[in-house]
C-alpha positions as CSV (number, residue, x, y, z in Angstrom):
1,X,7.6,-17.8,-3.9
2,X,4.6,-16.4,-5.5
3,X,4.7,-15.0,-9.2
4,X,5.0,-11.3,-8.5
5,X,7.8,-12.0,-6.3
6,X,9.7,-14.4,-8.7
7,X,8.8,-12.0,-11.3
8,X,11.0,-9.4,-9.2
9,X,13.6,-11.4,-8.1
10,X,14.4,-12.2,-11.9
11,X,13.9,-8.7,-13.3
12,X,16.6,-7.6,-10.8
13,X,19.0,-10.4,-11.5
14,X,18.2,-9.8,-15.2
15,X,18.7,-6.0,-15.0
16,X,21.7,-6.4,-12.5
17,X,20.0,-3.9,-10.3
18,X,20.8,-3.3,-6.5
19,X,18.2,-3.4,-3.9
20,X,18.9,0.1,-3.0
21,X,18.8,1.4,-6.5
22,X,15.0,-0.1,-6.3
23,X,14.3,1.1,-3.2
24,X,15.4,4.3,-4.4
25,X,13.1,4.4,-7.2
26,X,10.0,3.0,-4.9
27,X,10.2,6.1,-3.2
28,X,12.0,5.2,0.2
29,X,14.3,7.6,1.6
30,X,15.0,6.0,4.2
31,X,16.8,3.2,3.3
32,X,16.5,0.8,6.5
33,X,12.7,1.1,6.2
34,X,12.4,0.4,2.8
35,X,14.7,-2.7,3.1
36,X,12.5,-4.1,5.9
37,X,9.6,-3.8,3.5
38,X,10.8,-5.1,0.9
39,X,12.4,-7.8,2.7
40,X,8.7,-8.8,4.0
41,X,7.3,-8.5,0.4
42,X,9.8,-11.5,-0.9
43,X,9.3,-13.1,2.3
44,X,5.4,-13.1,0.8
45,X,3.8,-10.3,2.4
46,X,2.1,-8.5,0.1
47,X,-0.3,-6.2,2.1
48,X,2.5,-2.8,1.8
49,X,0.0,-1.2,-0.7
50,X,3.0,1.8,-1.5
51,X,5.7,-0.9,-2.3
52,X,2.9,-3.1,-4.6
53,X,1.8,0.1,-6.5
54,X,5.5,1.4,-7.2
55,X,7.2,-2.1,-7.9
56,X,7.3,-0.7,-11.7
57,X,9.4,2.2,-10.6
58,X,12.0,0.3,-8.9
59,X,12.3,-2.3,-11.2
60,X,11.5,-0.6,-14.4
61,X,8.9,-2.0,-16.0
62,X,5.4,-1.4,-17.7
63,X,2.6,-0.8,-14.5
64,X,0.7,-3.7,-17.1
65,X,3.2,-6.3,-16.4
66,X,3.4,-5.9,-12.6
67,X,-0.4,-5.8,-12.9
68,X,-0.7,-9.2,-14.6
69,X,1.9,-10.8,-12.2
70,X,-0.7,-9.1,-9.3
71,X,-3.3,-10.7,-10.8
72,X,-1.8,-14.2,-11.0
73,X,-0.4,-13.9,-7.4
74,X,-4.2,-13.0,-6.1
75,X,-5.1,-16.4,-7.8
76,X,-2.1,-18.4,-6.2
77,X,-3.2,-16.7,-2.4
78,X,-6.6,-17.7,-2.9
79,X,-6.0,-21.3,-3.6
80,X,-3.2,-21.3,-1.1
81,X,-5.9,-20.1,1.4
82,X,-8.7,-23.0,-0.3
83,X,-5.5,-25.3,0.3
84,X,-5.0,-24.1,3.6
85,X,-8.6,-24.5,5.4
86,X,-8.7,-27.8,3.7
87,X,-6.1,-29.2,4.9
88,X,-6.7,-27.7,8.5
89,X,-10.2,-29.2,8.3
90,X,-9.0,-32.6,7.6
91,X,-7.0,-32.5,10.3
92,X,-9.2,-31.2,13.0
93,X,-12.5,-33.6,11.5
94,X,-9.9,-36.4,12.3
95,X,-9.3,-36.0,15.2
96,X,-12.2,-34.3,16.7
97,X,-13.9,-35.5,20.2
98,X,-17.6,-34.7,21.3
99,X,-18.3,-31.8,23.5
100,X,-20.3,-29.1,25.6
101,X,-19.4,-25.6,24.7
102,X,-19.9,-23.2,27.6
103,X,-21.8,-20.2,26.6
104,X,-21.7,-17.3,28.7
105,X,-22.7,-13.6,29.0
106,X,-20.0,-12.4,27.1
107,X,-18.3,-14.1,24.2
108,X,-14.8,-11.2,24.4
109,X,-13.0,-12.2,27.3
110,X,-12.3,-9.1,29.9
111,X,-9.7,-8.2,30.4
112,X,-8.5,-10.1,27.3
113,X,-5.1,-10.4,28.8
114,X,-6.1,-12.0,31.8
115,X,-7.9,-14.6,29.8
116,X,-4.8,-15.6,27.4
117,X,-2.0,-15.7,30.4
118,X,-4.3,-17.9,32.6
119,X,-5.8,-20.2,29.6
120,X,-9.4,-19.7,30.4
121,X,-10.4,-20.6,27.1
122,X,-9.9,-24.1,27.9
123,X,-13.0,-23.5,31.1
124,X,-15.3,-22.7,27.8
125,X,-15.6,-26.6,26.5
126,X,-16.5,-29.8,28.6
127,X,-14.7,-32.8,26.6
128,X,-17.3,-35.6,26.2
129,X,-16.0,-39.3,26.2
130,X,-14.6,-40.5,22.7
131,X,-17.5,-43.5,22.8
132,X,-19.8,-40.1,23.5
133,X,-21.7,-41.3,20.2
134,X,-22.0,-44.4,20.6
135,X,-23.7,-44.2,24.0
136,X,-27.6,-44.6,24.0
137,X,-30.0,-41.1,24.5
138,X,-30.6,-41.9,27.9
139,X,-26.8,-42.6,29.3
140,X,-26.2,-39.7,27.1
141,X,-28.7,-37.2,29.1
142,X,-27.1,-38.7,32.5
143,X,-24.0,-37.9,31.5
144,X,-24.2,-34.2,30.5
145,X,-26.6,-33.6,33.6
146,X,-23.4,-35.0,36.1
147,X,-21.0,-32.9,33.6
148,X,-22.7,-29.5,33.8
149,X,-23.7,-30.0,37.3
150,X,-20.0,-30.6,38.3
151,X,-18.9,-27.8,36.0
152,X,-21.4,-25.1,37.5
153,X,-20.2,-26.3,41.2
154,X,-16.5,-26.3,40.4
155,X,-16.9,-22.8,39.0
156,X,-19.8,-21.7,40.6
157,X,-21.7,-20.5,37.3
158,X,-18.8,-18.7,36.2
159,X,-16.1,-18.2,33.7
160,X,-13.4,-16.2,34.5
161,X,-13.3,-12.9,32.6
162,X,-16.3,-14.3,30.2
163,X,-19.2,-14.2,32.8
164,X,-21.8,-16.0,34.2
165,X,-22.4,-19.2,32.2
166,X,-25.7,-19.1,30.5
167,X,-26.7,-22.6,28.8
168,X,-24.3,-25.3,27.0
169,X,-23.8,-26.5,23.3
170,X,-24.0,-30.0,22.2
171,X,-21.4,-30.7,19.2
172,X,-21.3,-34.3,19.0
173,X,-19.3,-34.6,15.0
174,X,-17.3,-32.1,13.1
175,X,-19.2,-31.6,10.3
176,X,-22.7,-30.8,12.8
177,X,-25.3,-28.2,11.5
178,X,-25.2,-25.2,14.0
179,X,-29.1,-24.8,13.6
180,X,-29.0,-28.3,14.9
181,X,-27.2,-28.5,18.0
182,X,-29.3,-29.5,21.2
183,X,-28.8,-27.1,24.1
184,X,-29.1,-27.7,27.7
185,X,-29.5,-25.2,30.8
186,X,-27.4,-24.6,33.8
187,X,-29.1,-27.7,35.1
188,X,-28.3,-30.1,32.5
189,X,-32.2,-30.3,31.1
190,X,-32.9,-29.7,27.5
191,X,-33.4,-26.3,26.6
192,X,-35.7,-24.9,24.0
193,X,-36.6,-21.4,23.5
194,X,-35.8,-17.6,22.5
195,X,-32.8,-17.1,25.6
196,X,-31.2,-20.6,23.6
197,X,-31.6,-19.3,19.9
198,X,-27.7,-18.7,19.4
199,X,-26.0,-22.1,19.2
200,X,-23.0,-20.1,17.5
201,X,-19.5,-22.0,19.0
202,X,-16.1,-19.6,18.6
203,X,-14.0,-22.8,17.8
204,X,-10.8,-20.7,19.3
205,X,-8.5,-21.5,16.2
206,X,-5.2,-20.2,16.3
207,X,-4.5,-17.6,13.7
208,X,-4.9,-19.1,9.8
209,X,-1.5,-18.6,8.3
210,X,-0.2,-19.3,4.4
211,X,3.3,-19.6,3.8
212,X,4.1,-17.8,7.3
213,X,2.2,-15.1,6.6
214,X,-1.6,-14.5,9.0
215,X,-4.7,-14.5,8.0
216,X,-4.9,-10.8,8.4
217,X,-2.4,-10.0,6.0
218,X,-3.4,-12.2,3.6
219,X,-6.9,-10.7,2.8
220,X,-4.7,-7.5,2.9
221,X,-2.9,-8.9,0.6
222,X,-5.3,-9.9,-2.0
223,X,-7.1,-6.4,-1.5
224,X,-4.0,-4.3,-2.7
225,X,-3.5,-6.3,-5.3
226,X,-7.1,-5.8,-6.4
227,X,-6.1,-2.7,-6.6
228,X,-2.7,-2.6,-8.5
229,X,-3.4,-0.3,-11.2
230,X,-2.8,-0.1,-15.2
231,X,-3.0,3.9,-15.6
232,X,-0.6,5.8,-17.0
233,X,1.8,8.0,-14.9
234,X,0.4,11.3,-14.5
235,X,1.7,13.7,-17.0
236,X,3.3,16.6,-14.8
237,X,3.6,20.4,-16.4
């Protein structure tokens, strides 16, 4: 539980306050709504902008203090998210294997649906052997020649709902240099040149989550509490 949260959760227990009291004072009228939302809020979701900027309402409490809870919680998200790509890193530079990525004409599958239900993603990588780098230059050049040349006969140049395949991507470790990376043509031979500038590889991670919540609504997240004010209430005539 992050600190705005716990912060919350111990006002109200404090204050002996029922969640529909605070919901109340939010500004949700419609109590099955504001319950959803709030349940997602303790949950961790912070992205509801309305509920953040109207905490102090419910609970009843100085704007200043739910702004220096905000503030702390923005902290604990971003290390979370440091933590996070760290650990997801280690993971994948541990178990990573050599291999070709398939460029083609377009890098957004469509239709997009098509691509996910059939799994064509996996048509856009060639897995190298795991002794790939320990193979001299010459047995490697044999061996992505026969790869690409069976790969552009087995799909005849094409990858379903991505295009015609353009050139191939070499990423032989993890931690490569994308500048880099050699590049070979349909045929398998080296390729140098302005149609081979872009050695950009989408690594097709699954969506970057923190304590259940995605990626999406995390940078949400931090940017509504960036914005959690300390202003006075308006004074109404």
């Amino acid at each position: 539980m992050y600190t705005l949260q716990k912060y919350i959760c111990d006002l109200m227990r404090e204050k002996k306050l029922k969640k529909s009291v605070v919901l109340g004072r939010i500004g949700y009228t419609n109590l099955s709504k504001g319950t959803r939302r709030f349940k997602a809020f303790m949950e961790g979701d912070m992205s509801n902008s309305f509920l953040i900027n109207n905490l102090h309402k419910g609970v009843e409490t100085d704007r200043s203090e739910i702004k220096k809870m905000a503030d702390k919680t923005r902290e604990e998200i971003q290390q979370a998210i440091e933590e996070e790509v760290l650990r997801r890193q280690a993971k994948e530079r541990q178990s990573f294997i050599p291999y070709l990525y398939v460029k083609t004409e377009r890098e957004i599958p469509s239709p997009i649906f098509a691509y996910a239900i059939m799994g064509f993603g996996r048509l856009r990588r060639i897995i190298l052997p795991e002794n790939f780098n320990y193979l001299s230059e010459l047995e490697k050049a044999e061996l992505i020649k026969k790869l690409i040349s069976k790969w552009q006969n087995a799909y005849e140049g094409i990858v379903p709902t991505l295009g015609r395949i353009r050139y191939y991507i070499l990423r032989e470790v993890y931690d490569d240099i994308e500048e880099n990376r050699k590049v070979y043509d349909i045929t398998g031979t080296p390729a140098l040149g302005e149609g081979y500038q872009d050695k950009s590889i989408d690594n097709g991670h699954a969506t970057l989550s923190v304590k259940g919540q995605p990626l999406d609504n995390i940078i949400k997240s931090l940017h509504v509490l960036e914005k959690v004010q300390e202003d006075p209430e308006p004074f109404i005539h």
